[in-house]
C-alpha positions in Angstrom: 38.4 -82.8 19.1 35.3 -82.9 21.1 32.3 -85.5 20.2 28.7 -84.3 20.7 26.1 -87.0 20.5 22.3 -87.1 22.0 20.2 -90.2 22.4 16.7 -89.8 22.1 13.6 -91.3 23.8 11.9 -93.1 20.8 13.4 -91.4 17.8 17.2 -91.1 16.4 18.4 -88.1 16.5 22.9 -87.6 15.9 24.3 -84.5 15.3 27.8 -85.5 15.1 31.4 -83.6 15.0 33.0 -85.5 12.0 36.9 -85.6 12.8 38.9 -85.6 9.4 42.4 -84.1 8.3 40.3 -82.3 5.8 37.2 -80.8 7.6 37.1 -78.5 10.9 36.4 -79.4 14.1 32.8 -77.7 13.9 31.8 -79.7 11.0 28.6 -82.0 12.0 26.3 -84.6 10.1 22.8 -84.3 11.5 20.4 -87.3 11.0 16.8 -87.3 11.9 13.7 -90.0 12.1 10.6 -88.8 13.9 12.6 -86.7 16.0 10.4 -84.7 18.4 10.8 -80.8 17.6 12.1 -79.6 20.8 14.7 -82.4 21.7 15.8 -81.1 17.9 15.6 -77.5 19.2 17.6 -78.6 22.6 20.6 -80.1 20.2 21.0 -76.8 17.9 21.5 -74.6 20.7 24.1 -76.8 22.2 25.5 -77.1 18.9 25.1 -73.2 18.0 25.5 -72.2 21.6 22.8 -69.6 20.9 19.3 -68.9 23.3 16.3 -69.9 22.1 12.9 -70.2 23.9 10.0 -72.2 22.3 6.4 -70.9 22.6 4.7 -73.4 24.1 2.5 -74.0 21.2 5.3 -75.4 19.0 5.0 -79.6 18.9 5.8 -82.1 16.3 8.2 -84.2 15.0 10.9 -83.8 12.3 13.3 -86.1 9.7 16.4 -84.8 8.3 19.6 -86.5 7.1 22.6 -84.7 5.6 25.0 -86.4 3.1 27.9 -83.3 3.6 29.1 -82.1 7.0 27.5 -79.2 8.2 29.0 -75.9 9.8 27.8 -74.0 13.0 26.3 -71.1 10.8 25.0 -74.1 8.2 23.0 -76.1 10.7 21.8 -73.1 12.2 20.4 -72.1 8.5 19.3 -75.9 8.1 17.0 -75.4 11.6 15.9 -72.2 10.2 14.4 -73.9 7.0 13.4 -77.2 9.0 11.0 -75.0 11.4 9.7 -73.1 8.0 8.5 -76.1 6.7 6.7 -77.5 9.8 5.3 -74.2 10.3 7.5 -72.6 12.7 9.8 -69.1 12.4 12.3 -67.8 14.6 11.7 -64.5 15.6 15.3 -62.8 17.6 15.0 -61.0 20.6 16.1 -57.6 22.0 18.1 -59.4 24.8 20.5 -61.5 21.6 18.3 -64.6 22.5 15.9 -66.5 19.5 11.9 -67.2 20.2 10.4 -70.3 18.3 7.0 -69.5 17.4 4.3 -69.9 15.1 4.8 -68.7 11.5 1.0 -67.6 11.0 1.1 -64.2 13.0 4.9 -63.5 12.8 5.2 -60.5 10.5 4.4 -58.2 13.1 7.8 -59.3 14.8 9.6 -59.3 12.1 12.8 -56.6 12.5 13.7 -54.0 10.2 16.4 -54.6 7.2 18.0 -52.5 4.7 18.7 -55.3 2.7 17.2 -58.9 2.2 17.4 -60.2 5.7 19.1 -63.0 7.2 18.0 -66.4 5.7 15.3 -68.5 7.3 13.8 -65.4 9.2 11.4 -62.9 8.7 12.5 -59.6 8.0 10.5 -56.0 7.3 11.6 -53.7 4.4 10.9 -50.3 3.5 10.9 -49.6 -0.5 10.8 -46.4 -1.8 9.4 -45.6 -5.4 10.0 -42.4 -7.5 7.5 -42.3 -10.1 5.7 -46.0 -9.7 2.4 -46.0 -7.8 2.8 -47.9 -4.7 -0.8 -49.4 -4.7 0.4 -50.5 -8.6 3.3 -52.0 -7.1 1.5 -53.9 -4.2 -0.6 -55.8 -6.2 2.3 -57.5 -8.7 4.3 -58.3 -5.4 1.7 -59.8 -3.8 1.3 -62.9 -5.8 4.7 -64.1 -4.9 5.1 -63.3 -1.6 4.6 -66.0 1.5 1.1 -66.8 3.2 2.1 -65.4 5.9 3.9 -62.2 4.1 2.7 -59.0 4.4 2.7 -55.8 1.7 1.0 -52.6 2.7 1.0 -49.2 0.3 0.7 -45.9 1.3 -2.6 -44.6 -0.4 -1.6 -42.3 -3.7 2.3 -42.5 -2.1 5.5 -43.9 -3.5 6.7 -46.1 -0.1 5.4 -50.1 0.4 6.6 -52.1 3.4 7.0 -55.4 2.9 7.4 -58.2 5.0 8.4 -61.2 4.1 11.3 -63.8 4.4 14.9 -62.9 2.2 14.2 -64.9 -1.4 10.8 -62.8 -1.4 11.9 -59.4 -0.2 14.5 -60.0 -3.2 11.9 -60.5 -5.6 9.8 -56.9 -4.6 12.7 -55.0 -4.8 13.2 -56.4 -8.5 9.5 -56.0 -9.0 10.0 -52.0 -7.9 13.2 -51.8 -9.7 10.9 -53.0 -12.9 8.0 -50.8 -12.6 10.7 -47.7 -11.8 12.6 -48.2 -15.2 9.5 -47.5 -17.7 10.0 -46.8 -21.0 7.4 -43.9 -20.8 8.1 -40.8 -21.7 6.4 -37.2 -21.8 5.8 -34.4 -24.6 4.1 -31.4 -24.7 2.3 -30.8 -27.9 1.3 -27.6 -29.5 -2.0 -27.7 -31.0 -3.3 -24.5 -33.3 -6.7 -24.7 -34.9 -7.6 -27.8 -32.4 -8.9 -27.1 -29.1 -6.6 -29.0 -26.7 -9.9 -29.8 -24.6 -11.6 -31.7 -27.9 -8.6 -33.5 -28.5 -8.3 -34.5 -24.9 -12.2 -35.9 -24.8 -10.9 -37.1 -28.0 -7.7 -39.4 -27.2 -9.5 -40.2 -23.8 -12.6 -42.4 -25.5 -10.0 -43.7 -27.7 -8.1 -45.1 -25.3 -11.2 -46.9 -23.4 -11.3 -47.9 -19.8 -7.7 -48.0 -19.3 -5.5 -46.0 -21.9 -1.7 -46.8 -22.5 -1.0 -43.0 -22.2 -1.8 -40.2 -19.8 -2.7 -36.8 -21.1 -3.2 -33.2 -19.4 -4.7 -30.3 -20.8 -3.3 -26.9 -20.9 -6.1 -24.8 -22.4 -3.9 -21.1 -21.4 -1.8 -22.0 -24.0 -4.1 -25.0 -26.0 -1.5 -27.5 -25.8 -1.0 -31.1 -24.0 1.3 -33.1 -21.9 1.1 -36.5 -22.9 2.6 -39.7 -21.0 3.2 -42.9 -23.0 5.6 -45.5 -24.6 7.6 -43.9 -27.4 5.8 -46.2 -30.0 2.4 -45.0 -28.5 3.3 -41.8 -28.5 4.2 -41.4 -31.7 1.3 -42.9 -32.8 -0.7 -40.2 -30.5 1.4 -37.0 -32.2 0.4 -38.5 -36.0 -3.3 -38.8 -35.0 -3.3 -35.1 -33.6 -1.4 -33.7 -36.5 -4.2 -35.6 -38.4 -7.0 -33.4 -36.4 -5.3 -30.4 -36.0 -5.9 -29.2 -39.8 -7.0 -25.8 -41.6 -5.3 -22.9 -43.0 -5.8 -19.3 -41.4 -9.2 -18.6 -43.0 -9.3 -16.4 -45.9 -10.3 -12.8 -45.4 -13.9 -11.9 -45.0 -14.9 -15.7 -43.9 -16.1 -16.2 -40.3 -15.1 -17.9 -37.8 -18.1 -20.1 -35.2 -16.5 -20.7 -31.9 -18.7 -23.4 -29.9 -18.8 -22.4 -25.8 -18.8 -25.5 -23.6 -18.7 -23.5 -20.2 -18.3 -20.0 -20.2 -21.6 -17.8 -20.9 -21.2 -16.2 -24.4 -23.4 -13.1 -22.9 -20.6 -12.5 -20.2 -17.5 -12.9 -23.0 -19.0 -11.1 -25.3 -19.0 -7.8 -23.0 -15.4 -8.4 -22.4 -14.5 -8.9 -25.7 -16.5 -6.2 -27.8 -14.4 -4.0 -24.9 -10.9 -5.9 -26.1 -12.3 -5.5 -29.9 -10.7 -1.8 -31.2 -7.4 -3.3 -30.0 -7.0 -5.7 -32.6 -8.2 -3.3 -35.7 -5.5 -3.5 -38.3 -4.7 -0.4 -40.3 -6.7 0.1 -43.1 -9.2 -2.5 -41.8 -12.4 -2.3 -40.2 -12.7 -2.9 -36.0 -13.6 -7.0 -36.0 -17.0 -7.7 -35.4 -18.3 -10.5 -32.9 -21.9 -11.9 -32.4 -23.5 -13.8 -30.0 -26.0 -16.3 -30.5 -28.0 -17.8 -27.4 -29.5 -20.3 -28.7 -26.6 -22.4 -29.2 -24.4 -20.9 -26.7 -21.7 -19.5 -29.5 -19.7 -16.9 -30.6 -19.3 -15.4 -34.1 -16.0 -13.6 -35.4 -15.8 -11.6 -38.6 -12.2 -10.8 -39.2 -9.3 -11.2 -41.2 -7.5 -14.7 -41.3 -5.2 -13.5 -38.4 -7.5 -12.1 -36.2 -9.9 -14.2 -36.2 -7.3 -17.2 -35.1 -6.0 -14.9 -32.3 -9.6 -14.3 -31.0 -10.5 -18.0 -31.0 -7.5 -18.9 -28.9 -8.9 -15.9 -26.6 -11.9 -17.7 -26.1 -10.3 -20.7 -26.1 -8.4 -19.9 -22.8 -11.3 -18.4 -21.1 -14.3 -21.4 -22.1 -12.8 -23.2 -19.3 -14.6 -25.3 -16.8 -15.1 -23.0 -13.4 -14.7 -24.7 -10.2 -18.3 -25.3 -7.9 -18.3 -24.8 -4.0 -20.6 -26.5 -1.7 -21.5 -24.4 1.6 -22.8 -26.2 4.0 -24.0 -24.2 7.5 -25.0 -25.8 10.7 -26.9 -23.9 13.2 -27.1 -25.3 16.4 -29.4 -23.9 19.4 -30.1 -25.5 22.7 -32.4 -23.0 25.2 -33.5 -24.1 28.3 -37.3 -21.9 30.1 -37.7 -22.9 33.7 -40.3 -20.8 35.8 -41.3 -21.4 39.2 -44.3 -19.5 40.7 -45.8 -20.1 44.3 -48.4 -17.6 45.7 -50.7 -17.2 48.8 -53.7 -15.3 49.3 -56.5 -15.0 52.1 -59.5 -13.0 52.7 -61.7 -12.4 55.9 -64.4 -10.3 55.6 -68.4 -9.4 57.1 -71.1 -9.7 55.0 -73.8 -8.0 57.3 -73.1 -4.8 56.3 -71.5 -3.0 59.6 -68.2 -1.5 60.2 -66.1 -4.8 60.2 -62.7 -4.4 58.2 -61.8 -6.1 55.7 -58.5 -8.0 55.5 -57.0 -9.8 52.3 -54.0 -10.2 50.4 -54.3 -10.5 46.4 -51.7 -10.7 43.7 -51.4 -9.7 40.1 -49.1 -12.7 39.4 -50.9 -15.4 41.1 -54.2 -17.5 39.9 -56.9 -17.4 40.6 -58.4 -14.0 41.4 -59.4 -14.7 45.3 -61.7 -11.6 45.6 -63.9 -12.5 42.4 -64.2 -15.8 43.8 -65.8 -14.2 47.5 -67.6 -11.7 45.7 -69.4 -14.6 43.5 -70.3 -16.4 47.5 -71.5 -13.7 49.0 -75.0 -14.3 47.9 -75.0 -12.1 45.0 -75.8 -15.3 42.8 -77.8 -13.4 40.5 -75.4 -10.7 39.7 -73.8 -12.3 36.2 -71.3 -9.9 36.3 -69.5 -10.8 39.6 -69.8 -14.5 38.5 -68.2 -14.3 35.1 -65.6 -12.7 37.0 -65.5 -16.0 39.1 -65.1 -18.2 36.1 -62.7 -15.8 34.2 -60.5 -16.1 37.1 -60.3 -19.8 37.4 -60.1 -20.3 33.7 -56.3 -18.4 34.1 -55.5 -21.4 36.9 -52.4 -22.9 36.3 -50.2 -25.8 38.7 -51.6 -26.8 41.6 -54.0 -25.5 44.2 -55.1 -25.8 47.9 -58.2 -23.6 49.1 -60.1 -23.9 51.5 -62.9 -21.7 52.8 -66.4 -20.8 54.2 -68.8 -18.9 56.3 -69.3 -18.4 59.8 -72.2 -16.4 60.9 -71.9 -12.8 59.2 -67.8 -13.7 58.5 -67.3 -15.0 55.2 -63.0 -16.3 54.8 -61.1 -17.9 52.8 -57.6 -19.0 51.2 -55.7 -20.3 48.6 -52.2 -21.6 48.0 -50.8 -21.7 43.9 -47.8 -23.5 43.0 -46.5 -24.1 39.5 -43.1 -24.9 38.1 -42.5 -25.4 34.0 -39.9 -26.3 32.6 -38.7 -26.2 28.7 -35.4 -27.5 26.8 -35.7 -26.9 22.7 -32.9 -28.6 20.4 -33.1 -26.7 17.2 -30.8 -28.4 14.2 -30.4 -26.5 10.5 -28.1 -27.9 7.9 -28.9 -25.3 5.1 -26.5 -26.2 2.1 -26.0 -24.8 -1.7 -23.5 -25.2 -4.3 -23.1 -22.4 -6.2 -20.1 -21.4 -9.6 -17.2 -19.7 -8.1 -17.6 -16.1 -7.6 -21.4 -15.7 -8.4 -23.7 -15.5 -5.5 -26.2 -17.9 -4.3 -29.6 -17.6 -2.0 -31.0 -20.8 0.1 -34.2 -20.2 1.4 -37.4 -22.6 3.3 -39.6 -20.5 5.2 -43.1 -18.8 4.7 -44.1 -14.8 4.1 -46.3 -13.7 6.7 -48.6 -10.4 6.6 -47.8 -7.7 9.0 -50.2 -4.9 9.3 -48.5 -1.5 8.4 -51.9 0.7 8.3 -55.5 0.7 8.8 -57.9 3.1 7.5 -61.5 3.0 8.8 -62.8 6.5 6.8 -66.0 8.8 7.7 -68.7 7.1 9.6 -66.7 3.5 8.8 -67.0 4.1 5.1 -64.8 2.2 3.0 -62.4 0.9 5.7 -59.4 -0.9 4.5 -55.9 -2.1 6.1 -52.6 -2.2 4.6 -49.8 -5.5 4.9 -46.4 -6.5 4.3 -44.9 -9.7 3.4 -42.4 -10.7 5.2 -39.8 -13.5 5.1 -39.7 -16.0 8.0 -37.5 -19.0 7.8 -34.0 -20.0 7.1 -32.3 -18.4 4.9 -28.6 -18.2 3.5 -26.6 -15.8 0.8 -23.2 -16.5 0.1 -20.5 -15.9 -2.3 -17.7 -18.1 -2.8 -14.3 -17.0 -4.3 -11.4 -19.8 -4.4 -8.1 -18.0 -4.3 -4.5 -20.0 -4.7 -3.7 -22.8 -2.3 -7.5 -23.8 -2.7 -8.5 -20.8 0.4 -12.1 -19.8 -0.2 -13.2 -16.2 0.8 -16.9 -16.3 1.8 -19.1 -13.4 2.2 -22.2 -14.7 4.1 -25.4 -13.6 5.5 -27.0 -16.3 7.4 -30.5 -15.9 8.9 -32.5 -17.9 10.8 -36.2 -16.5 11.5 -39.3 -17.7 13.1 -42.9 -17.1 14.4 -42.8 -16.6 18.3 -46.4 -15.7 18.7 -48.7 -13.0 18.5 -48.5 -9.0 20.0 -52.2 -8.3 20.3 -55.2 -10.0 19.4 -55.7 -8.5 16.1 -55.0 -10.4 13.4 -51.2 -9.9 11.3 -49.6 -8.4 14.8 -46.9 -10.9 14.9 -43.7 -11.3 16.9 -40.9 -13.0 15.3 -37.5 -13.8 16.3 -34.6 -13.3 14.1 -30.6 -14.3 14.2 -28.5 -13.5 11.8 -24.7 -12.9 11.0 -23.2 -11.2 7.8 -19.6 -11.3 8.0 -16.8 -12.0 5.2 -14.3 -15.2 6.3 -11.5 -17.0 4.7 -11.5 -20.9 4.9 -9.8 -23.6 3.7 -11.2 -26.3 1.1 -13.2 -28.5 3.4 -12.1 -26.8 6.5 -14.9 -26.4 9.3 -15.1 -22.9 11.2 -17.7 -21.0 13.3 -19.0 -18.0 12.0 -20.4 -16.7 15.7 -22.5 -17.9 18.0 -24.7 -16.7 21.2 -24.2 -18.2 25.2 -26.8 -16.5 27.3 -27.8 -16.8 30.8 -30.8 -14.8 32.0 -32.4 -14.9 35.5 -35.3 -13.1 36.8 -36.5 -13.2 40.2 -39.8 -11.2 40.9 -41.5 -11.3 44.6 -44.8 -9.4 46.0 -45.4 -9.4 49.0 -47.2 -7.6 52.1 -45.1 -4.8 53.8 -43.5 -6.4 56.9 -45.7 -9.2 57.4 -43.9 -10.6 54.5 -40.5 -10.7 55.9 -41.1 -12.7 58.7 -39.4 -16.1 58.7 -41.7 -18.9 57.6 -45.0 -17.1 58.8 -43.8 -14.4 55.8 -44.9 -17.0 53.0 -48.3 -16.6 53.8 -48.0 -13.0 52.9 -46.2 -13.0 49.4 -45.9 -14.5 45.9 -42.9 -15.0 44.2 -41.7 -16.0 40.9 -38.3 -17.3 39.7 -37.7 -17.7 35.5 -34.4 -18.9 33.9 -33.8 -18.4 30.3 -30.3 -20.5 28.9 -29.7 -20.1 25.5 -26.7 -21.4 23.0 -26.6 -20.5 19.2 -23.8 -22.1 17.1 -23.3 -20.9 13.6 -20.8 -23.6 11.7 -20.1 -23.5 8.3 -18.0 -25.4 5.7 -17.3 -25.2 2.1 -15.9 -27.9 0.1 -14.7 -26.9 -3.8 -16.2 -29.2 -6.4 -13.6 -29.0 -9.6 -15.1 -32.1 -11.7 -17.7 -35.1 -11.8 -15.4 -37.1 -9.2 -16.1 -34.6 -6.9 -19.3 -34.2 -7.3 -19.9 -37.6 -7.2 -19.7 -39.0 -3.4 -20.8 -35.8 -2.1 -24.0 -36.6 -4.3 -24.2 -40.2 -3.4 -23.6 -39.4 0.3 -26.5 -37.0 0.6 -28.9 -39.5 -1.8 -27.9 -42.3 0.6 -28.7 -40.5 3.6 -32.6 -39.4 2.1 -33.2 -42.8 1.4 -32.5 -44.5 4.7 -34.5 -41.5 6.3 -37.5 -42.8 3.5 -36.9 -47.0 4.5 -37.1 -45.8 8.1 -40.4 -43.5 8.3 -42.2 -45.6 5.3 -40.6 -49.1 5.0 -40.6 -48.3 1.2 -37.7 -50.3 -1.5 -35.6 -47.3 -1.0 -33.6 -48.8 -4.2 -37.1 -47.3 -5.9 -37.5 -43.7 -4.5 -35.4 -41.7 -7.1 -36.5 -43.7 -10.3 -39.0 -42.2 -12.7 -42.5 -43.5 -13.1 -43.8 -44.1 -16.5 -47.5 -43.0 -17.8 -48.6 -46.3 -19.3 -50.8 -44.5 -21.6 -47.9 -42.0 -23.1 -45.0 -43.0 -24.6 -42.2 -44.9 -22.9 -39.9 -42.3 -21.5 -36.3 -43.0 -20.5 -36.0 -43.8 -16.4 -33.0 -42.2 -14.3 -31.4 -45.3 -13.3 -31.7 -45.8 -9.4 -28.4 -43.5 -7.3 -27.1 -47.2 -6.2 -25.6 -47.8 -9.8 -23.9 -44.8 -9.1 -20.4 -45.8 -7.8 -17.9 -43.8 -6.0 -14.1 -44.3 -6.4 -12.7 -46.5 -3.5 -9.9 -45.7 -1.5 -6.6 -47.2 -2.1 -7.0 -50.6 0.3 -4.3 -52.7 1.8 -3.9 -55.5 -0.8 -3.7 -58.2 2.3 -7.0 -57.2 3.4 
C-alpha cells in the first residue's frame, strides 16, 4: 500500500490513498480549503501520473471535500469539473500531455469526436441533417449550449458543427434528431377548373408571414406539391376542393381566360394556328378572341374544348424569366509626341550677288523666312507681315532665337522644342434587362449631321445642301436566351462611338471614331467574360534634315528637325448577364444600383439622399400617393453564424 500526502503553504490540501479490505489501493479522499490552483494541479498529476502544463494565466484558489473515495479516472473527472467552474478547461495535446488554460477562447482547440466527448473537456462535433435546415437547427441549439460554446451552420446546407463540452453536444444531437423526425408530409394535388397559380397566391396570403405548409406550383400540369402536418394538410386539400368548382360548361357558353404574363396578341397567333385541330365532327372549328384591353382571351367551344384550351393557356401564361446584361468597356490610350527643330538664315539685303543660306522645315514653328522677310525693311508691305504673325501664331513649346543685322547681312536662328504628353481612362458600364428571348437596345449618345450633298445651281440660284443623322454614342443590342443548366446564349452588338474632331473647315465634315463587336457567346448565369478587346502599340519617328550636313555627330542637330509620336491603346469589352426569375431577384440588384446613385448624389450635392427618389406633391392638386424612399426596401440577409 503506498500513502500519498502533500502539505501545503497556507492552505490544506490531502489527497489520500484510503487502505481498506474493501476498497483498492487507488482509491483517494481529496479535501480542499483555499487551496491554490496549481499546488492542486501539481497533486492530480502525481496522483493521475498524467502531463499537464498550466498557461501562465491560470491563478486562484480552490475548496473541495469528498465524502466517498475517489478513483484515478474519478479524481481526474473531479479536476476536470473543478477547473470548469473556476473558469479553466483542459485542452489535450498531440504529444499525450494536458494544457490548463483559459475556458473563454478554448473551442478553437477543442478535438474532433464522433460521439459526446470525454467529460470535463471540450470536444467539436460534426452533425449531419437530411431534410432539417441547418440555420433552423442552430438557432434552437444555441440557447442551451455553454458561453463559451460554439455552433456554426453552413448557409442553405444540412451540416452544423458544434462545439461544446459532452452534456451539451448530447443535447444538439437530440435537438437534430427532433427537427429530422417531422411529422410533415407531401401531396401533390390535381386541380381542374382552378389555376394552380391562383390557388398558390391563394393559400400563400392565407398562411401570413410564416405559413405551416410549403407549396410549389406546377402550372405544365396545374397541379401542387404541398408540404405540411397531416392535420394541416388536410385542412389545405378541403379548402382547394372548396375553390376548385364548376361543371364542364354547357355547349355554346364561353369561356374568359384572364392572362397574368404571357401577351394574348402573341398566343392568340399560336393558337388560332392549333385551332382546326381540336374541331370535333359535326362541329364547327372553335373560335377564340382577343381582347387588349384587359389582356384576355375568349373561347367559344363545346364544354370539352373549351376546358382543354384553358389548360393550354394555362401552361403557357407563365411568368418568363428577365436577364440583366451588363457590359464594361474599358480603354486606356496613352499620345506622347516629341518635336525639336532648328533653323537659320544668313542672307544680304543690298541687293548684289551674295547667296543665300537657310534651312526651313514644314514640321517646325515658326516659319523663320516670314519672320526675315517682315525685318528686312519692307515694314509697309502687309502681306509679308501677316505672314510674320501667322507664323508665330502656330508656335508651340519652347523657343530660343536669336538674330540681327550687320551691315548689308541680315541672320538669324531659332531653336523649337515641344514634348506632349496624353493618358485618357475611358469607363462605360452600359446595362439593360430585357424578357428572355426578345431583344433589347441601350443607347446615350447624340445624332450629328454629316453632309452628303451640296447643290449651289445656275449663277448660285437656290443653293441647298443635303445631311444625315447619324448615331454617336454608346450603344448596345442584345438578345438573351437562357437554355438548361441556367447557360445564356447572347447575341450582341456593342458599339462605342464618338466625335474626334472635324475633317475640313466646313461645317457637318466630322471625323468620328467607332468600336464595335457583334458576336454570339454562351455564358453562364452571373458568369463574367470578355467579348474582345484591342492592345495597340504605334510608333512613328519622322526626321528632316539637310543632306549630309545633317549626319554629322552633334554639329548635325543644327541641320534637322525631328519628331517622335507614340500612340498605346487598350480596349476591353466585359460583359455579364445575370437571370432575374422573380421579385427576390430583382430586388438587391435594384437596391444595389439605387444605393450606389444616391451616395454619388450625398457626395456631389450634400443632399438627404434618404429624399432623392421620393415624389413631390403639388400643394395645390390633390394629395397623390408618394413611392416610399428605396431604404424601406429590404433585401433578404444571408444565413449568419448564430454566435456572431
Amino acid at each position: 500500500m503506498t500513502f500519498v500526502r502533500s502539505l501545503l503553504l497556507g492552505a490544506a490540501l490531502a489527497i489520500l490513498p484510503v487502505a481498506t479490505a474493501v476498497r483498492a489501493a487507488d482509491d483517494h479522499i481529496i479535501s480542499l480549503q483555499e487551496a491554490d490552483i496549481r499546488d492542486f494541479i501539481d497533486d492530480v498529476a502525481v496522483v493521475t501520473g498524467r502531463t499537464i502544463l498550466v498557461d501562465p494565466r491560470v491563478q486562484g484558489n480552490v475548496t473541495i471535500s469528498s465524502e466517498q473515495a475517489l478513483t484515478d479516472r474519478e479524481v481526474f473527472n473531479v479536476f476536470k469539473e473543478v477547473l470548469r467552474v473556476h473558469g479553466y478547461t483542459l485542452v489535450p495535446t498531440a504529444g499525450g500531455e494536458y494544457r490548463v488554460t483559459l475556458l473563454q477562447g478554448s473551442a478553437q482547440d477543442a478535438p474532433l469526436t464522433t460521439g459526446n466527448g470525454v467529460t470535463g473537456q471540450m470536444s467539436t462535433a460534426i452533425i449531419k441533417l437530411r431534410e432539417a435546415d441547418a440555420a433552423e437547427a442552430a438557432r434552437l441549439i444555441k440557447p442551451v449550449m455553454h458561453t463559451q460554446g460554439q455552433v456554426t451552420a453552413n448557409p442553405n446546407g444540412r451540416v452544423l458543427v458544434v462545439t461544446d463540452f459532452p452534456e451539451n453536444l448530447r443535447k444538439a444531437r437530440e435537438i437534430a434528431v427532433a427537427m429530422e423526425t417531422s411529422n410533415t408530409t407531401r401531396e401533390t394535388i390535381q386541380l381542374r377548373q382552378l389555376s394552380v397559380v391562383d390557388a398558390q397566391e391563394a393559400l400563400t396570403a392565407l398562411g401570413g408571414p410564416t405559413p405551416p405548409f410549403r407549396i410549389a406550383a406546377l402550372p405544365a400540369t396545374n397541379s401542387l406539391i404541398i408540404e405540411a402536418a397531416p392535420e394541416e394538410l388536410a385542412r389545405l386539400r378541403q379548402l382547394l376542393a372548396s375553390m376548385d368548382v364548376g361543371s364542364v360548361t354547357p355547349r355554346g357558353a364561353v369561356s374568359v381566360v384572364p392572362l397574368r404574363f404571357a401577351n394574348g396578341a402573341d398566343l392568340l397567333d399560336m393558337i388560332t394556328g392549333l385551332l382546326p385541330s381540336y374541331a370535333r365532327e359535326g362541329q364547327a372549328i372553335p373560335a377564340v378572341a382577343y381582347d387588349i384591353g384587359s389582356n384576355t382571351l375568349v373561347i367559344s367551344a363545346d364544354g370539352e374544348t373549351q376546358a382543354e384550351l384553358s389548360s393550354l393557356i394555362r401552361r403557357l401564361d407563365v411568368r418568363r424569366p428577365q436577364v440583366l446584361v451588363e457590359a464594361l468597356i474599358v480603354e486606356v490610350s496613352e499620345d506622347v509626341s516629341k518635336e525639336l527643330g532648328v533653323q537659320f538664315a544668313v542672307g544680304d539685303t543690298s541687293g548684289s550677288t551674295t547667296p543665300l543660306i537657310s534651312t526651313n522645315y514644314t514640321r517646325s514653328a515658326p516659319n523663320l523666312l516670314a519672320l526675315a522677310g517682315a525685318l528686312t525693311g519692307a515694314t509697309t508691305d502687309a502681306a509679308t507681315r501677316t505672314a510674320a504673325i501667322n507664323s508665330l501664331i502656330g508656335l508651340q513649346g519652347g523657343t530660343i532665337g536669336i538674330g540681327g543685322q550687320s551691315g548689308d547681312i541680315l541672320f538669324g536662328a531659332i531653336l523649337n522644342a515641344v514634348e506632349t504628353d496624353e493618358d485618357s481612362n475611358v469607363l462605360s458600364t452600359p446595362f439593360v434587362t430585357t424578357l428572355d428571348n426578345r431583344p433589347a437596345t441601350f443607347l446615350v449618345g447624340q445624332e450629328i449631321p454629316i453632309v452628303t450633298g451640296e447643290t449651289l445651281g445656275a449663277a448660285n440660284v437656290n443653293p441647298f445642301r443635303t445631311f444625315e443623322r447619324q448615331e454617336v454614342g454608346i450603344q448596345l443590342d442584345v438578345t438573351p436566351q437562357i437554355s438548361d443548366g441556367d447557360v445564356i446564349r447572347l447575341e450582341i452588338n456593342q458599339e462605342v462611338s464618338s466625335i474626334d474632331g472635324v475633317l475640313t473647315s466646313a461645317a457637318g465634315n466630322f471625323v468620328t471614331n467607332k468600336r464595335q463587336i457583334e458576336t454570339t457567346v454562351l455564358a453562364n448565369d452571373g458568369e463574367i467574360i470578355v467579348l474582345g478587346g484591342l492592345l495597340q502599340d504605334d510608333e512613328q519617328i519622322e526626321m528632316s534634315k539637310v543632306p549630309v550636313l545633317g549626319d554629322i555627330p552633334v554639329i548635325g542637330n543644327a541641320f534637322r528637325s525631328r519628331g517622335r509620336s507614340r500612340d498605346k491603346t487598350n480596349l476591353m469589352v466585359f460583359l455579364r448577364p445575370t437571370i432575374i426569375r422573380n421579385a427576390d431577384d430583382a430586388r438587391p440588384l435594384t437596391e444595389r444600383r439605387l444605393n450606389r446613385m444616391r451616395l454619388e448624389d450625398m457626395q456631389q450635392s450634400g443632399r438627404d439622399v434618404s429624399k432623392i427618389d421620393t415624389v413631390p406633391v403639388d400643394p395645390v392638386s390633390p394629395p397623390v400617393a408618394v413611392i416610399p424612399p428605396a431604404s424601406v426596401i429590404t433585401v433578404p440577409p444571408l444565413p449568419v453564424d448564430p454566435n456572431r
